[in-house]
N, C-alpha and C positions, 0 to 999 in steps of 0.2 A: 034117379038116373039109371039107365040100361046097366048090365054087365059089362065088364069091362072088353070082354072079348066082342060082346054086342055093337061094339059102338063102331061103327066106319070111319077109316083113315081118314086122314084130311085132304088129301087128294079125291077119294071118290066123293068126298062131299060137296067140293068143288065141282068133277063133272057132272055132279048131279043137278047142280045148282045152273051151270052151265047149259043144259038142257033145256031147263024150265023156264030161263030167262035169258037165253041168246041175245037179245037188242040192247039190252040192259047194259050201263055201261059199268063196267068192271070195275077200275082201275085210272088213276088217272095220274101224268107224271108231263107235270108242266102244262105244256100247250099240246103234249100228247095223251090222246083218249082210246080207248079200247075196250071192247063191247066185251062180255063173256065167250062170246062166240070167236072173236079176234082174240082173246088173249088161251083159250083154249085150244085153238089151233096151232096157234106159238107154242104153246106146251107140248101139244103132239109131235109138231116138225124136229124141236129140240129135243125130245125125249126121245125120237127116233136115230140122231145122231148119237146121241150118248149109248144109247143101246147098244148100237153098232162100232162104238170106240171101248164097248167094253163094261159098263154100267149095269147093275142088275142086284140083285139080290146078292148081302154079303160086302159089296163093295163100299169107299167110303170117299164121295167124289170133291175136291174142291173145289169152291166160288172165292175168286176173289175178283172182283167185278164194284163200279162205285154202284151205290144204291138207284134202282131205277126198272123202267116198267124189265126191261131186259134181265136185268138182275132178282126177283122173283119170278122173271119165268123162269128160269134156270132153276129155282129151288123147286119151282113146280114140276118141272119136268124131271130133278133128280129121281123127287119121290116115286113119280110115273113109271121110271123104270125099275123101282123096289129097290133103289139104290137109297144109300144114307149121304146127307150135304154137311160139308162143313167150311162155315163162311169165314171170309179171312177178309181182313180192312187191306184196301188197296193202298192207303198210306200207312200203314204200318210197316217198320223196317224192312229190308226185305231180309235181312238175317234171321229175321223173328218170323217170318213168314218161312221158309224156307227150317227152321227148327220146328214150328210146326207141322209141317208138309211129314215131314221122316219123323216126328213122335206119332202121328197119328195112324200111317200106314197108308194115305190115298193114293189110290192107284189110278186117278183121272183129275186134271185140272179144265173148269171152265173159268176163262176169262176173256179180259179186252184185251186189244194187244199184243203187246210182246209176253209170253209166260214169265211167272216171278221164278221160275224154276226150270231147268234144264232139266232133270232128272223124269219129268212126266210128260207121258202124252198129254195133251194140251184140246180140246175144245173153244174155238176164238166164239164168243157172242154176237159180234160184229160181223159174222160171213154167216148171212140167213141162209144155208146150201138147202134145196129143197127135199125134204123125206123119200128115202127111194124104197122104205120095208114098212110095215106096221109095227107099232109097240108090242114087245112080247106081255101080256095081260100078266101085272104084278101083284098076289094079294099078300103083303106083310103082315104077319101077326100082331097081338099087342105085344110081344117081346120084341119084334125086331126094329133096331136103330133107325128113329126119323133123321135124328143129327144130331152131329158135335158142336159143341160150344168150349173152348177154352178161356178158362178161366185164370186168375195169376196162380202161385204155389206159392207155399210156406218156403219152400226147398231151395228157393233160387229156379226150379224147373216148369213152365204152366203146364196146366193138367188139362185133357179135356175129359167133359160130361157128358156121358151117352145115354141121350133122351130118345125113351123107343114110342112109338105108334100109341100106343095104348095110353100112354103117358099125356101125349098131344093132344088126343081124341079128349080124355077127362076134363084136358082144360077147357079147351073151347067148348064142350058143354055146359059145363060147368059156370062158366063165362058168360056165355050168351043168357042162362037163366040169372044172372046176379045183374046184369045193365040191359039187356034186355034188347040186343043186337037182331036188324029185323031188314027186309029188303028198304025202307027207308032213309036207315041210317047212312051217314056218309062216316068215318073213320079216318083221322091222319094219324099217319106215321112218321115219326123226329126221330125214332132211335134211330141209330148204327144197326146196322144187320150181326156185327160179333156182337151187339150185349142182349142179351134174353127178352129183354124187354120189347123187343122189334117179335118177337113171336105172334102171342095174339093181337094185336093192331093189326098184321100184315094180313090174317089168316082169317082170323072172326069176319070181318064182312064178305070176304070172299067165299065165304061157305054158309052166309045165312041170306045173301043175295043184296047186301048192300055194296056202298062204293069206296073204295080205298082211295086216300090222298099222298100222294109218295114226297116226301121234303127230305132236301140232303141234310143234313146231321147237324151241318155246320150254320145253315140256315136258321135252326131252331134257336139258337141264341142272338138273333135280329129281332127284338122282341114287338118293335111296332107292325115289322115286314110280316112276322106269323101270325098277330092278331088280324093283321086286314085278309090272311091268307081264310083264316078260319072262319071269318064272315062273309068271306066272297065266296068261299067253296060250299057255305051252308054247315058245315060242322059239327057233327051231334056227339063224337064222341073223340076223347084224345087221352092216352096217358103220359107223363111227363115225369119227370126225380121234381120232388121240393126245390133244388134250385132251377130248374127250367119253369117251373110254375112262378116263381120268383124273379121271374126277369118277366114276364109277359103282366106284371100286375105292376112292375116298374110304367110297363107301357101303357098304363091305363088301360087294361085288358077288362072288358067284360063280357059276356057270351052265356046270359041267362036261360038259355036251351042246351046250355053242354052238358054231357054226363062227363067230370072230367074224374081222370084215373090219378093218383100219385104213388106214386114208388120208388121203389132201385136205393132207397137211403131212408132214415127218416125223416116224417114230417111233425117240423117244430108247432107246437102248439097254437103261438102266435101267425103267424104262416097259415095255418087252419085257419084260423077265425077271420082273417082278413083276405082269403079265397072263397070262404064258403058264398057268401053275401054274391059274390060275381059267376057263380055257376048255377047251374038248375041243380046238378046232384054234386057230390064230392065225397070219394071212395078212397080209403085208403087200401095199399093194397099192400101187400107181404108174401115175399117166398126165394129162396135161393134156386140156383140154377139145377143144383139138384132135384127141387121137386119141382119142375116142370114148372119155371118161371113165379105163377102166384101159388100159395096154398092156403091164407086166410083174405078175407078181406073186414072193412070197417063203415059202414056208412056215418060218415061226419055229422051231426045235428047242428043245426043252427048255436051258432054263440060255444062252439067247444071249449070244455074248463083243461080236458085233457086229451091226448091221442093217444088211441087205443091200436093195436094190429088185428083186434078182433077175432074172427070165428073162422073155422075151417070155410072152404070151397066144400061143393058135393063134390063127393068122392074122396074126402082128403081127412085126415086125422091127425090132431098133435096132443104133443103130452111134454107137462114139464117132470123132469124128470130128475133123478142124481147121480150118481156114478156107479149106481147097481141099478136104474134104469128103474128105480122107484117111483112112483109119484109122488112129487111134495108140491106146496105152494110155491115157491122160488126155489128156480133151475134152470140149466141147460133143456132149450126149447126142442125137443124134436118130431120131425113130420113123417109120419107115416098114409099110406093109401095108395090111391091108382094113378097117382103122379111121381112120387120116387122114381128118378134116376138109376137105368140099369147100373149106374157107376164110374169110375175114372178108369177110361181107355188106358188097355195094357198095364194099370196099376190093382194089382191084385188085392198087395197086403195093405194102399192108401183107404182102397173098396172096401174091404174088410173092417175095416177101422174107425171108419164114417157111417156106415150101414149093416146094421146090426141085426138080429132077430127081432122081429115084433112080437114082445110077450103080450100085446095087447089087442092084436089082428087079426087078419085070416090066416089059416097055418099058411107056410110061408112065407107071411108078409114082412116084409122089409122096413125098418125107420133108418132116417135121416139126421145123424147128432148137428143139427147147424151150426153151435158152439155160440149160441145167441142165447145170452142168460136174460130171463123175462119169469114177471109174477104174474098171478092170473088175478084178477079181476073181473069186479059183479057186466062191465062190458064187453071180458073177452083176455088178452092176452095184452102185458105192460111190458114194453124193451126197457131193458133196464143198462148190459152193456157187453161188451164181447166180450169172451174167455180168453182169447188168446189178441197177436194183434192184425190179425184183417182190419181192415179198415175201405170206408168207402170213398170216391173220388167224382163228382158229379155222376153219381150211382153205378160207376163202373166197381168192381171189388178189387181190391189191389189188397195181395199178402205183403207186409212191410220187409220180407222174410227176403223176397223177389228182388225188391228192390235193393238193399244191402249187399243181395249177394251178387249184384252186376255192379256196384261201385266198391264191392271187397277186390273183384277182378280186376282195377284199374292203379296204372301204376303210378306209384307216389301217394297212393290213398292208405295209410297204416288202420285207421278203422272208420268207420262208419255207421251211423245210426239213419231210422228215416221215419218221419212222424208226418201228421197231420194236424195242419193248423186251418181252421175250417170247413173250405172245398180243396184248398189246397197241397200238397206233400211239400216237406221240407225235408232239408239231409243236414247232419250235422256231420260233419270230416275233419278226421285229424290225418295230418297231413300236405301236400301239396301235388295237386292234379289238374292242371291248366286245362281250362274247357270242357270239366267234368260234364255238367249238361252234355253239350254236342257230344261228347263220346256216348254217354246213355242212348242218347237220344238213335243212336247208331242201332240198339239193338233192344230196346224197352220201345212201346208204343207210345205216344204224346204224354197221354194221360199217367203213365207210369217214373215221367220224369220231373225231379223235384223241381219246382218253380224257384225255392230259395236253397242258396246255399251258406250252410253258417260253419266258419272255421272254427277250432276250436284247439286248444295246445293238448288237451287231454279230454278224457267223458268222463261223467262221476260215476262213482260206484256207489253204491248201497252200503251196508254193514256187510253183507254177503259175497263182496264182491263183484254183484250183479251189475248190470249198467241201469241207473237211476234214470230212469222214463220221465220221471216226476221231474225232477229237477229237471230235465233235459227242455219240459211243457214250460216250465217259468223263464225259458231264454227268448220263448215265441213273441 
């Protein structure tokens, strides 16, 4: 792999790509198609307006827009103007959208619509106004911010992750040489534009000269609808969490020329063995939002005994480690290399905390504590379980921390707990809070709000006083 300053953004990789295959069709979002040539000139016309509303190097612009061709051209064009994006789900509260807006500091909103926010100029997607200047020519370093991603908090507070250029560029190199992304490939995308996982899907064929397939979110759990989507479109490659893979094998899913991806959680052994058989390849993948989406991957072998997380990505490093940053066989996993996260916007002493010195790297290299305790094995790296209690949520990360402390905020709630019973969140409440959902549901995104609620006249304690987790699991 080039140096890490070597490697060209993902926007010039796109116009370059652009160039060489103008007819080519880009992108594709429904019954709407658009050429390289069509969707690069949408990025010029947009990236000329945001120029001119103020967008540029330094800035930190946001999208909150539903998923669609419109909606990466907007990320395309943030970049264009050496501005950083940060995507915001259009159903997500708007309370929670709007605490976003003022933790992260953007100082330009594009969307559809009415703005979620009074406080910012506003860019509408919906008024194509035609370019009246040229882009001022952007070149970002590998330090500077491609974009923000938030995440949940421990704190009760979500954090975002400031992933820079340099960081983007590793992956999708990196990427393209492990599945092998080429102008023939066609690509869907099911994530959500806020979870990481919509990163390389969106970006990989668009910058190796293949074709994106755009699906709203919500669509991806129609499991017969995306299998016939993925056989009519031609579909060579898709990533998905273990349980979206698990709905599409419900649907008698087969697609013996997919390379498919799994992530965002883990994938159960069994679950392995009975997807391998129905794809051409099957890749586990591994990595926190901190390092730039993936940092290891796994290729599954026929008939798997076990799931492994496997080996670094090029450009990526990990090490298990102990609490003086030793190497032992079993430990806290952490990632170091040219994908690390410049860190959590405006959280200095969280930065500091999480991302330590690499006593193992190049001088100034950075690791990443993920707080993911894993042993190493003759395949690679075994999850073994978390340190603390993050927990995941049909691969979104949810701090259990988060959610406690918006139903501590509710009144008639004296305490609160909140677990995970499968894919799902549960809350145990002592107390009395009529419509606690819907109240959440006010200011927590979908996915952050507990599907069950279980009353309780008191929580157990421990011998320590502590609140008994364990016991709390045996009520599920």
């Amino acid at each position: 792999m080039p140096e890490l300053g070597a490697l060209p953004t993902v926007v010039q990789l796109f116009t370059r790509q652009a160039a060489r295959t103008p007819d080519r069709i880009a992108l594709a979002d429904g019954d709407e198609r658009l050429t390289y040539a069509a969707l690069d000139a949408a990025v010029n016309r947009l990236a000329a307006r945001l120029a001119a509303a103020g967008a540029g190097p330094g800035v930190l612009v946001g999208i909150r827009a539903p998923k669609s061709a419109a909606c990466v051209t907007a990320m395309l064009a943030v970049l264009r103007t050496g501005a950083a994006y940060l995507p915001l789900d259009p159903e997500h509260p708007a309370a929670r959208t709007e605490l976003v807006l003022a933790d992260s500091g953007a100082r330009l909103l594009v969307t559809t619509g009415e703005p979620a926010t009074t406080t910012l100029p506003a860019v509408r997607l919906d008024e194509d106004v035609p370019a009246t200047a040229a882009v001022p020519e952007a070149r970002p370093g590998p330090a500077s911010p491609a974009y923000v991603i938030y995440t949940s908090g421990s704190t009760g507070r979500p954090k975002g992750v400031v992933v820079p250029h340099g960081g983007l560029a590793a992956l999708l190199a990196g990427m393209r040489d492990l599945v092998g992304s080429a102008p023939e490939h066609v690509w869907l995308s099911a994530a959500a534009l806020t979870f990481d996982m919509s990163v390389p899907e969106l970006y990989l064929p668009l910058v190796t000269g293949g074709r994106l397939i755009l699906l709203d979110p919500k669509a991806a759990i129609l499991g017969k609808r995306l299998a016939a989507l993925i056989e009519r479109e031609g579909v060579t490659h898709m990533q998905a969490t273990p349980s979206g893979w698990r709905v599409l094998l419900y649907a008698g899913f087969r697609a013996p020329r997919l390379t498919a991806l799994a992530g965002g959680e883990a994938l159960p052994p069994a679950l392995a063995k009975d997807l391998r058989p129905r794809v051409g390849r099957l890749i586990n993948m591994y990595g926190p939002t901190e390092a730039s989406v993936w940092a290891t991957s796994w290729e599954v072998p026929w008939e798997p005994d076990t799931v492994s997380l496997g080996t670094p990505l090029p450009g990526a490093s990990v090490h298990v480690v102990d609490d003086r940053l030793d190497r032992v066989a079993e430990g806290e996993l952490a990632i170091g290399g040219t994908g690390v996260a410049s860190g959590y916007l405006g959280r200095p002493a969280l930065t500091a905390e999480r991302f330590v010195p690499d006593p193992y790297g190049e001088p100034g290299g950075r690791l990443y504590l993920t707080g993911d305790v894993v042993r190493r094995t003759e395949s690679g790296l075994e999850f073994l379980h978390r340190s603390d209690t993050q927990v995941k949520v049909r691969g979104y990360r949810v701090e259990l921390g988060e959610v406690e402390a918006a139903m501590d905020e509710l009144p008639g709630v004296r305490q609160a707990v909140a677990a995970v019973s499968g894919d799902a969140l549960v809350a145990f409440v002592v107390g009395d809070c009529p419509a606690l959902r819907t109240r959440l549901a006010a200011t927590l995104p979908a996915y952050m709000v507990p599907s069950r609620v279980i009353r309780l006249d008191s929580l157990p304690l421990t011998p320590n006083g502590k609140i008994d987790r364990r016991a709390l699991e045996e009520k599920l």
